[in-house]
VEXSEFI-281273 format. One record per atom (N, C-alpha, C): x, y, z. Coordinates in steps of 0.1 Angstrom, whole numbers, plus 5000, padded with zeros to 4 digits. Example, Ala and Ser with C-alpha at 12.3 -4.5 7.8 and 13.67 -1.06 7.14 Angstrom:
513249435078512349555078513249675078512849785071513749895071512950005079
***
This chain:
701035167327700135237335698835157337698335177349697335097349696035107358694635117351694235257358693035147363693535037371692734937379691834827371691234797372690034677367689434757359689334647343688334717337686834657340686434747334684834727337684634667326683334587332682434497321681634627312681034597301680734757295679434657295678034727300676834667302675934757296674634697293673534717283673534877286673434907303673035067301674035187300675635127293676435177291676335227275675735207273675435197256674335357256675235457251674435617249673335547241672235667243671035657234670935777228670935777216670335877206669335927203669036037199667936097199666936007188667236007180666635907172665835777174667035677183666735567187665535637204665535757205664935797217663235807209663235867202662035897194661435777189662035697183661635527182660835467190661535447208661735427219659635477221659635577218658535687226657835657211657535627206656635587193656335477191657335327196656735217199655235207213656435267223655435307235654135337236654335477229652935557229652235497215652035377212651335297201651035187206651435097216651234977222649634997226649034877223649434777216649534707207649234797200649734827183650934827180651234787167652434757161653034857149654034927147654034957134655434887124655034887113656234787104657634927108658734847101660034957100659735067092659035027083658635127073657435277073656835217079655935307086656335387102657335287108657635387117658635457113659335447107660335537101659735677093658735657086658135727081657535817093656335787099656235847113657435927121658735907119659935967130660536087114659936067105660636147090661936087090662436017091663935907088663835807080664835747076665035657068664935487074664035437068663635287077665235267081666135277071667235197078667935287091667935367095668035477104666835437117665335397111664735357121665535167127666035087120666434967121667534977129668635087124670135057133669435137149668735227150667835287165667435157168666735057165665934967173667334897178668534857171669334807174669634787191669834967189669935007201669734947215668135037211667334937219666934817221667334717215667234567213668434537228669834617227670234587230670934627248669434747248669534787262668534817270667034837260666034817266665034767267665334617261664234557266663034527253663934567243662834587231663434437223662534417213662534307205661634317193662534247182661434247168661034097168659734147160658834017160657734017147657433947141656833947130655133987131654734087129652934137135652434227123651134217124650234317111650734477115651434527111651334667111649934767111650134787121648734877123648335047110649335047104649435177100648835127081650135037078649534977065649134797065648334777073647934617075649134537071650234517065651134427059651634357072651834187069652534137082653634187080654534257087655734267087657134287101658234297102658934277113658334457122658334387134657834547140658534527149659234657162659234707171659034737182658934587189657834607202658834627219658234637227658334637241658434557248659234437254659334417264657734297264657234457268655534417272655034337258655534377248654634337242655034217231655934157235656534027227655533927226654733927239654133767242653433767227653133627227652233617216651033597219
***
């Protein structure tokens, strides 16, 4: 049986979870500020690694990317969460 051409499965085929949505809208509404994994996870009440597999997500459909910056919340350089917008260095 053969139910035609498959499709390519593309970045905005990838559901988004509520979690990785809350992430999403906490990197945002902080730009252009940074916060570490740890502090934003904290901020969303989750588990950093719960905040890390979310960024995944998004890493891999919208436009987001980690990058090494002072966390705005506890000064530490650490890997943060940014936008699109806000990679440049």
């Amino acid at each position: 049986m053969n139910d035609g051409p498959v499709r390519a499965a593309t970045a905005h085929a990838i559901p988004v979870n509520p979690i990785a949505e809350g992430i999403a809208r906490a990197v945002l509404q902080n730009f252009p500020h940074t916060l570490c994994f740890h502090c934003l996870a904290a901020e969303q009440g989750i588990k950093e690694h719960d905040a890390r597999a979310a960024a995944l997500v998004l890493i891999a459909r919208d436009h987001f990317d980690v990058v090494r910056r002072i966390c705005h919340s506890c000064q530490r350089t650490e890997e943060s969460l940014v936008s699109e917008k806000g990679v440049e260095s």
